[in-house]
C-alpha positions as MATLAB code, in Angstrom:
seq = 'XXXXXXXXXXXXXXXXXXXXXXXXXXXXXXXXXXXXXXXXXXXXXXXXXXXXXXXXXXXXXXXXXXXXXXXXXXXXXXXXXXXXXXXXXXXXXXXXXXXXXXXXXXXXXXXXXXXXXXXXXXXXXXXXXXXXXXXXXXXXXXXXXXXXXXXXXXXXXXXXXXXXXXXXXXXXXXXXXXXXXXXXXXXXXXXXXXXXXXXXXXXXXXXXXXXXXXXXXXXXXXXXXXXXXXXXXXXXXXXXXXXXXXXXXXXXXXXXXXXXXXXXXXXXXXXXXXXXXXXXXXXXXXXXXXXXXXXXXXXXXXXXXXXXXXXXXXXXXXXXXXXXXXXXXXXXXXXXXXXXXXXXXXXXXXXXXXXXXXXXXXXXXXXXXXXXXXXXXXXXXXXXXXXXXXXXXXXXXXXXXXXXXXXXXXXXXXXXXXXXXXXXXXXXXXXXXXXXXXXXXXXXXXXXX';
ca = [
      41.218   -5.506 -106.084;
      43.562   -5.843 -103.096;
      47.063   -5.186 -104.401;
      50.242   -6.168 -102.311;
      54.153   -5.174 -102.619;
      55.874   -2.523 -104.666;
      54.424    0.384 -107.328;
      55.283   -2.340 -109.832;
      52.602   -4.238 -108.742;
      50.301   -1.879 -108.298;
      50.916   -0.785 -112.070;
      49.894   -4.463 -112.888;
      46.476   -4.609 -110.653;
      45.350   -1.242 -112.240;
      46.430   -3.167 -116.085;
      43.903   -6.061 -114.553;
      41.247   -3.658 -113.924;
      41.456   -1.789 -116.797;
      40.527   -5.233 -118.770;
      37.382   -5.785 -117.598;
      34.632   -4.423 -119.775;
      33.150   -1.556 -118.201;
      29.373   -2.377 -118.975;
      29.649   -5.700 -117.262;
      32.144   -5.166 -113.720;
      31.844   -2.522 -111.489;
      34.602   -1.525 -109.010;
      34.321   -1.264 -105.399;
      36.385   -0.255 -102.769;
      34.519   -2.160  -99.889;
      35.261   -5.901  -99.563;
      31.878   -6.684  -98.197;
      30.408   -5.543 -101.252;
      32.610   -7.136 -103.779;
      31.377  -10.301 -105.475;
      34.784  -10.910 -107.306;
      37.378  -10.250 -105.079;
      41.239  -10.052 -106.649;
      43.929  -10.565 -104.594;
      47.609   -9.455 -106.475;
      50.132  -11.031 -103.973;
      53.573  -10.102 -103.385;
      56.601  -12.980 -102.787;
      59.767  -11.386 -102.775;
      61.106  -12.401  -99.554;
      59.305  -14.651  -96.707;
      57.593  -11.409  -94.790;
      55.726  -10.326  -98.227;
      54.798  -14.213  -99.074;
      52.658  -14.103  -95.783;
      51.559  -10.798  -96.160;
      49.897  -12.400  -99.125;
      48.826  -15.844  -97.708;
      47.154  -13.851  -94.870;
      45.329  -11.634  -96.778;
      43.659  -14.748  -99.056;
      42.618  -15.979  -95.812;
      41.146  -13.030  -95.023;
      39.502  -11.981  -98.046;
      38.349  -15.859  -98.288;
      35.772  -15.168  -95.188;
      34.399  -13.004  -97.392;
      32.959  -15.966  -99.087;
      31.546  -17.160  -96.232;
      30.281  -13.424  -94.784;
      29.538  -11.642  -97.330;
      28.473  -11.221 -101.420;
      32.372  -12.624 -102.592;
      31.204  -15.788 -105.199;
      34.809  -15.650 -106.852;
      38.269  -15.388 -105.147;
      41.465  -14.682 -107.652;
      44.982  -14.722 -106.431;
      47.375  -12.964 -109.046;
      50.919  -12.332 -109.586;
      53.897  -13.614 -107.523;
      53.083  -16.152 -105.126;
      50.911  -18.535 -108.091;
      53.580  -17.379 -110.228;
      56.195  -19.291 -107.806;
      54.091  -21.748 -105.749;
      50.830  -22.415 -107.780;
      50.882  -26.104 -107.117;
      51.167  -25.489 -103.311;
      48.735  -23.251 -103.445;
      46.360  -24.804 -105.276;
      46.416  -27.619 -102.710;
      46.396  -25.275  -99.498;
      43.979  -22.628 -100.490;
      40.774  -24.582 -101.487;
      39.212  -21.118 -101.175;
      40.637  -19.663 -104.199;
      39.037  -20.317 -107.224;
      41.357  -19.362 -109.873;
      45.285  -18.850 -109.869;
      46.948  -16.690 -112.019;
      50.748  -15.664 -112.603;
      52.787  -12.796 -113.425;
      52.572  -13.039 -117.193;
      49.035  -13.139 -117.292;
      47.657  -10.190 -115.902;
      45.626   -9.786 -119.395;
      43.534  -13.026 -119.160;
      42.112  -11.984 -115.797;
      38.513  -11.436 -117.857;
      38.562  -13.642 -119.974;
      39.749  -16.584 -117.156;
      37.257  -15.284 -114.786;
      34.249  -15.496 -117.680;
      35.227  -18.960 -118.641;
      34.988  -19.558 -114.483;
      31.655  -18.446 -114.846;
      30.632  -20.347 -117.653;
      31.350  -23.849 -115.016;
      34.799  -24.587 -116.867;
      37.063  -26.608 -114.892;
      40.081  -23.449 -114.797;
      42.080  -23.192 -111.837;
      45.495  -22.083 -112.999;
      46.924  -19.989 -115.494;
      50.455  -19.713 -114.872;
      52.877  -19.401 -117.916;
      56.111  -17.733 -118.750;
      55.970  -14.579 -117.530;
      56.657  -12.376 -121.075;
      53.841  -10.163 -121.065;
      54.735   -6.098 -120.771;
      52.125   -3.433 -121.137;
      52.151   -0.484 -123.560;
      50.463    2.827 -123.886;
      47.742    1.124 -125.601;
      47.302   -1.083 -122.986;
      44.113   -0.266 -120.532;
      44.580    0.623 -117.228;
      42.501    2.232 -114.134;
      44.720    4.169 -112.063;
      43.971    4.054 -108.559;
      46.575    6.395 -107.072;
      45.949   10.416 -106.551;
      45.332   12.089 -109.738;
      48.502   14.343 -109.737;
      50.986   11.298 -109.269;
      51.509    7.884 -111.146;
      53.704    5.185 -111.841;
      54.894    4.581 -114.969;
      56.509    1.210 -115.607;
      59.276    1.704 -118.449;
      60.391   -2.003 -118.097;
      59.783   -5.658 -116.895;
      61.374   -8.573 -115.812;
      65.710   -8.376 -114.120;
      68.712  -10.203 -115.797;
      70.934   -8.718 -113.092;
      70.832  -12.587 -111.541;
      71.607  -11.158 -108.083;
      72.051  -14.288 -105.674;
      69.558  -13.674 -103.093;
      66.881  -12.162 -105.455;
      64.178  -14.542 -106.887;
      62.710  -11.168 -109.548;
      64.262  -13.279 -112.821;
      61.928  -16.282 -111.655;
      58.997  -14.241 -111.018;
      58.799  -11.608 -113.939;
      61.650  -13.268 -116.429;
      64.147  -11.328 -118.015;
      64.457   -7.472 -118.855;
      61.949   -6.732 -121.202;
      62.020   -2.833 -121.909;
      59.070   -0.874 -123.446;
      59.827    1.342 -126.413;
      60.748    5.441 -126.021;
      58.051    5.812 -127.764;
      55.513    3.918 -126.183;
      56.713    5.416 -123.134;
      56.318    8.977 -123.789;
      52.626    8.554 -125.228;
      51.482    7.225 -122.274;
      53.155    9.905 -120.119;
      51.947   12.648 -121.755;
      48.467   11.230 -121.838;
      48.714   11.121 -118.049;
      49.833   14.596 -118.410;
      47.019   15.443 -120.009;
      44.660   13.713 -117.540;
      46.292   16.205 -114.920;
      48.632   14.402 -113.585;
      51.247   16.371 -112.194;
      54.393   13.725 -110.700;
      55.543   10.716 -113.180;
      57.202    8.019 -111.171;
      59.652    5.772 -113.261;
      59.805    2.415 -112.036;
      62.027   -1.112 -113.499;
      63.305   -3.455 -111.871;
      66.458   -1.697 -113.002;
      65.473    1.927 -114.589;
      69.336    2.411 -115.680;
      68.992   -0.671 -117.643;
      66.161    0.259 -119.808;
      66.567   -0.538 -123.271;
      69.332   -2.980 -122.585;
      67.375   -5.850 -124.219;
      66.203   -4.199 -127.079;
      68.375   -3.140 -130.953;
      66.974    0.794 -131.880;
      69.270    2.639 -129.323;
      66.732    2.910 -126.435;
      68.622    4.269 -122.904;
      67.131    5.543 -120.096;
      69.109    8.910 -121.361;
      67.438    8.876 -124.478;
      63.629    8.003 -123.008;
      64.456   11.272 -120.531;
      65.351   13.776 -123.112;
      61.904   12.918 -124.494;
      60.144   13.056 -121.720;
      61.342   16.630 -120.329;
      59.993   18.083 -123.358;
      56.309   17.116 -122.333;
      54.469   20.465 -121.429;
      52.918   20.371 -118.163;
      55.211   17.442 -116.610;
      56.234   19.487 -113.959;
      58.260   16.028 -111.636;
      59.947   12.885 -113.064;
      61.312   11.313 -110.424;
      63.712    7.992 -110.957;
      63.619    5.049 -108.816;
      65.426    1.800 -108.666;
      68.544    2.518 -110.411;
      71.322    0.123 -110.523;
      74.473    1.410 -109.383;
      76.786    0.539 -112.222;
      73.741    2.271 -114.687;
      74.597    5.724 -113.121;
      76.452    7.649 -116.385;
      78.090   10.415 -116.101;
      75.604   11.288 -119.014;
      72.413   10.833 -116.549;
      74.427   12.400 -113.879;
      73.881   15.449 -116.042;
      70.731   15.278 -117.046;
      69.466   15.100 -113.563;
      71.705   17.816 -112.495;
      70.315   20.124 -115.522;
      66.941   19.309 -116.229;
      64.746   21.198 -113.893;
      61.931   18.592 -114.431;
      63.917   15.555 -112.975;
      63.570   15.351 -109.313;
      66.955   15.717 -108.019;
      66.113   12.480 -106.467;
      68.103    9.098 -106.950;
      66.877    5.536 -105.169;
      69.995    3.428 -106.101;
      69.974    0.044 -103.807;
      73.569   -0.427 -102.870;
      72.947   -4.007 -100.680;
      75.843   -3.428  -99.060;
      79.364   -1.901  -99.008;
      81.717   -4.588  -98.067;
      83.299   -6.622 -101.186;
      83.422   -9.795  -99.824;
      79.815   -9.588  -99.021;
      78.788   -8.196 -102.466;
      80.955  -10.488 -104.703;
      78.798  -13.146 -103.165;
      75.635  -11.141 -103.731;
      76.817  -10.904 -106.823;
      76.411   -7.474 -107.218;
      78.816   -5.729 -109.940;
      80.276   -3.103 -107.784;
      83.048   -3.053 -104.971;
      83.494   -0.547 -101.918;
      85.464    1.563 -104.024;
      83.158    2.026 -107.035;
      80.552    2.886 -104.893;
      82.016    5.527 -102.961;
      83.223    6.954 -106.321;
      79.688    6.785 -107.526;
      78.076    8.645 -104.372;
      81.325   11.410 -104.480;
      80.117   12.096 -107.938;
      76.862   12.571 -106.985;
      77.037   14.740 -104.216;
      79.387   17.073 -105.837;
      77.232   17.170 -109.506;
      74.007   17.495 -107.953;
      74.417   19.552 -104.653;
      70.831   19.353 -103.747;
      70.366   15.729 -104.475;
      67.938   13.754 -102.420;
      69.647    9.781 -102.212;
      68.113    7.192 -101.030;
      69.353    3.089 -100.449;
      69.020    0.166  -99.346;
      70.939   -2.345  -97.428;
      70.623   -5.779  -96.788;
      72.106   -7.256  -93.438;
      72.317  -10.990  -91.939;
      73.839  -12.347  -95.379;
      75.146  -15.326  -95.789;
      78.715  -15.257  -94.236;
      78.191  -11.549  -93.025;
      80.950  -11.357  -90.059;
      80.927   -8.649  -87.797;
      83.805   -7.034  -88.819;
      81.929   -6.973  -92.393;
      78.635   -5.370  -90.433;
      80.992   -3.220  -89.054;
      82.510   -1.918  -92.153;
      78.338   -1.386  -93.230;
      77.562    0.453  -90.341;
      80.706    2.678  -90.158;
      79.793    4.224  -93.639;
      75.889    4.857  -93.123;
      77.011    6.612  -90.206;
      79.087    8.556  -91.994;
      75.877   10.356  -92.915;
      76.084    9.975  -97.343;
      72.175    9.368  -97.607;
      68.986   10.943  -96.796;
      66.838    7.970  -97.021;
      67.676    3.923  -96.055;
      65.754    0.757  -96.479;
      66.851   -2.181  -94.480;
      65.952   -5.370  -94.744;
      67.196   -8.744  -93.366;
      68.049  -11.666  -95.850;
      65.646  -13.625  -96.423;
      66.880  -17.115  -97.347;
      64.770  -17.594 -100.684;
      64.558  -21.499 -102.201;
      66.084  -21.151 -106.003;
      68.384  -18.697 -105.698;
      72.431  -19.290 -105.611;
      72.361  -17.434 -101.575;
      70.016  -19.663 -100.088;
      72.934  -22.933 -100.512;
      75.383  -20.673  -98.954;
      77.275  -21.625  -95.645;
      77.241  -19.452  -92.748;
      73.603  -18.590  -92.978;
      73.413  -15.918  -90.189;
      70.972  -16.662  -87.142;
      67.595  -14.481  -87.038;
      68.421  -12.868  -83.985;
      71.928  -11.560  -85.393;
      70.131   -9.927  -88.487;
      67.250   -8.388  -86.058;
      69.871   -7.120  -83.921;
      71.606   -6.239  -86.885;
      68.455   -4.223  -88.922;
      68.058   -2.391  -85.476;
      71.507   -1.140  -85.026;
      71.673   -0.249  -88.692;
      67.865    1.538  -88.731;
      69.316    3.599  -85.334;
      72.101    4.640  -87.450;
      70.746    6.116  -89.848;
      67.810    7.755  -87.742;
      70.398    9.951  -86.871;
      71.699   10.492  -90.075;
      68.039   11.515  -91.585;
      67.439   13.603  -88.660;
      70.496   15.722  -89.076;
      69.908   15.765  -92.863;
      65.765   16.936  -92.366;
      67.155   19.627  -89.562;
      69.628   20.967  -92.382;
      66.968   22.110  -94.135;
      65.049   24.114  -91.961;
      64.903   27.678  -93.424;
      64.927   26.207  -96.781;
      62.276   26.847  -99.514;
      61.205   24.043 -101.200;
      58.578   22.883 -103.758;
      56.007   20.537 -102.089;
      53.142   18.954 -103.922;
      49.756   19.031 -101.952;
      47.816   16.192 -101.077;
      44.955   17.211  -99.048;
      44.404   16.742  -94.990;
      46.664   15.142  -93.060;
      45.981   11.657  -91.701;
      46.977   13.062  -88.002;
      44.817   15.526  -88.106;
      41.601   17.490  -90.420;
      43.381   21.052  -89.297;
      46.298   20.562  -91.409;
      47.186   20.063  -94.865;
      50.077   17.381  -95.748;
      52.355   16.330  -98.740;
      55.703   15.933 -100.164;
      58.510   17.758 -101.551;
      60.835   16.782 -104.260;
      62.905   15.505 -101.883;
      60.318   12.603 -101.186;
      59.205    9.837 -102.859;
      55.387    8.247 -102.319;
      54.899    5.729 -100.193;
      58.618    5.325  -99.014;
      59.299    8.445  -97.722;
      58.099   11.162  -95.080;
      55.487   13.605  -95.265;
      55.320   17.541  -95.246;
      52.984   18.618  -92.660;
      52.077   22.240  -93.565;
      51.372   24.505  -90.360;
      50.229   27.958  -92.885;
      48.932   28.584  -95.858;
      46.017   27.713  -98.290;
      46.595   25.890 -101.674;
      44.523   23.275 -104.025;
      45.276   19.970 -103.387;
      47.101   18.663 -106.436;
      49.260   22.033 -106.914;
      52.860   22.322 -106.240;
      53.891   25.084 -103.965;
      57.029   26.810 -102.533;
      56.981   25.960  -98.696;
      59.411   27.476  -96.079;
      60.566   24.655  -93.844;
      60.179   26.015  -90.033;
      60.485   22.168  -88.197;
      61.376   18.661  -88.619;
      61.737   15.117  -87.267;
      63.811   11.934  -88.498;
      61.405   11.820  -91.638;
      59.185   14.344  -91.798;
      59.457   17.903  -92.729;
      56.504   21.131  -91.273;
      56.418   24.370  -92.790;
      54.799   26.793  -94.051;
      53.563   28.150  -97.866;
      54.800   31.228  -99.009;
      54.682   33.975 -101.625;
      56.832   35.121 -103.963;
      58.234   37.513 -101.761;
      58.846   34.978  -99.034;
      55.574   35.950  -97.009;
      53.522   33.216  -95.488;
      50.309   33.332  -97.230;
      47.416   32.809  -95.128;
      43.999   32.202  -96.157;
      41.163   29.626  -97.150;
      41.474   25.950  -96.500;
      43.440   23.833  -99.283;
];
């Protein structure tokens, strides 16, 4: 299973593999090996879609090389472009979309059996529950837990609604049985992930809020991080404010995509926020939650973006509000309301664009990471470090996996999986060094992790 894109899909390929019956597939992690080999594609915005096209074409010599008899594409690219597809990609032998993540054995046995499938691409309504199986396939102290799928935000550059239909949001209930089962399993870090966390329960008619799911949720024994991610600006109460201000379990941690900060720019996004709102929003924060961690993202190059409007962007990044940015150039996507815009803005003005906004904020994170130096902060350990077998790495609270920096610890011994304090002696534009210490604030110095 070779899974593209964001944690959400990731949640989905490890739902795939926990369908297949146990006594009759057997996973393995080297391609050469594999005679099924799944493909869950990405197609969010023109760099993912050929991300994914290049990695069917790669996994396709497989057929030719090595033991691969059956190649399946999953999730958003069929889900969009299966007819395309279909006629490009005589490699692939089956085809199917977001919705039907739970036929994958049942398609690929009937494939088996010499029916004529090639497709199954239908309206994606499918969302997984506790009951549902799944393999996780990321460190055992950390997971993602998806609490809702599908967007009806109907943002006019995104193509989600297309791809995973509208907000569909799980029960509290289902929610918190899963999560504490993971808890039990050891895991240590719950990642909450939506389209749009803060509009969980939106859809549904018992009540269900985010609010709600996290009072639940802190009261699971041996949770010990819930962090938040993908939360829509206007979903930030003054209620969750709170709870992530209070609740020592909730990662004082907040990924809230702003797009942009101009409100010419995001009336045409169609976001439902102006500049004002937003710097309301990110006052509030700051002062509530002093130790907050806030990440965003930006999007530059849209449709009818003048320089004075890039201007206005860049101006408040560097006035230094958040520790972590994601930038991305538009990406003119067929379907949506953006892509008919005028004024679509040349590629070379949103590279030069990304670049002067990514410089920005380099400067911003590295003033931020230096602040903390001295600091003692929790860090959860993940083993050796990929630069090097003679230190151990991980991540504080303040980062998120897979998006943010590392922790690169220079002293100190500690079980991989464990959460310790760690006195931060050093620092670069995302990553943190220091050391482990006692309670008293001594380095403690021992075995290996």
């Amino acid at each position: 299973m070779i899974s593209l894109g964001c944690a959400k899909n990731l949640v989905d390929a490890e739902v795939m593999l926990g369908y297949l019956p146990v006594d009759r597939y057997e996973i393995t992690t080297e391609e050469n090996e594999a005679e099924i080999i799944v493909v869950n594609t990405c197609a969010f915005i023109s760099d993912a879609k050929e991300e994914s096209v290049e990695t069917i074409l790669e996994a396709a010599e497989h057929k030719k090389t090595g033991q691969c008899r059956l190649l399946v594409v999953t999730g958003c690219l069929p889900q969009r472009y299966v007819d395309d597809l279909a006629g490009e990609l005589p490699e692939v032998d089956l085809f199917i979309g977001t919705g039907d993540v739970p036929r994958l054995t049942e398609l690929i046995e009937a494939l088996e059996r010499g029916e004529s499938v090639r497709q199954s691409v239908g309206l994606p309504q499918y969302l997984y529950d506790h009951t549902t199986p799944r393999v996780k396939s990321s460190p055992f102290y950390s997971t993602y837990v998806k609490i809702a799928e599908g967007c009806s935000n109907f943002c006019s550059y995104c193509v989600i609604p297309q791809l995973r239909g509208p907000l569909r949001s799980r029960s509290i209930d289902s929610v918190v049985a899963e999560v504490r089962r993971l808890v039990d399993e050891g895991v240590q870090e719950i990642n909450l992930i939506a389209q749009d966390i803060t509009a969980f329960g939106n859809d549904r008619h018992d009540g269900a809020r985010l609010e709600g799911l996290l009072r639940e949720l802190v009261k699971i024994d041996g949770l010990q991080w819930l962090r938040l991610l993908y939360a829509y600006p206007d979903g930030v109460t003054e209620d969750l404010v709170e709870l992530v201000a209070r609740e020592e379990k909730i990662c004082s941690y907040l990924d809230i995509p702003l797009q942009h900060i101009d409100d010419g720019v995001l009336a045409l996004m169609n976001r439902r926020v102006d500049e004002p709102t937003i710097r309301s929003l990110v006052g509030r924060l700051r002062d509530k939650i002093p130790d907050l961690t806030l990440r965003t993202s930006f999007i530059v190059g849209f449709p009818g973006e003048t320089e004075e409007q890039f201007a206005r962007l860049l101006a408040f990044v560097e006035e230094g509000h958040f520790d972590r940015v994601g930038v991305f150039c538009y990406s003119r996507e067929e379907g949506t309301p953006a892509a008919v815009l005028p004024n679509q803005v040349p590629e070379r003005v949103k590279q030069s664009r990304y670049r002067k906004l990514m410089k920005a904020q380099q400067r911003v994170s590295f003033r931020r990471n230096r602040a903390l130096i001295g600091q003692v902060v929790p860090v959860l350990v993940e083993g050796y470090s990929e630069e090097t077998e003679l230190l151990l790495s991980g991540r504080s609270i303040r980062q998120a996996p897979d998006v943010d920096g590392q922790v690169y610890i220079t002293a100190g011994q500690a079980d991989v999986g464990s959460i310790v304090p760690l006195r931060i002696t050093d620092s670069s534009e995302y990553d943190l060094i220091g050391e482990i210490v006692g309670s008293d604030g001594e380095v403690l110095v021992g075995a290996e992790g």
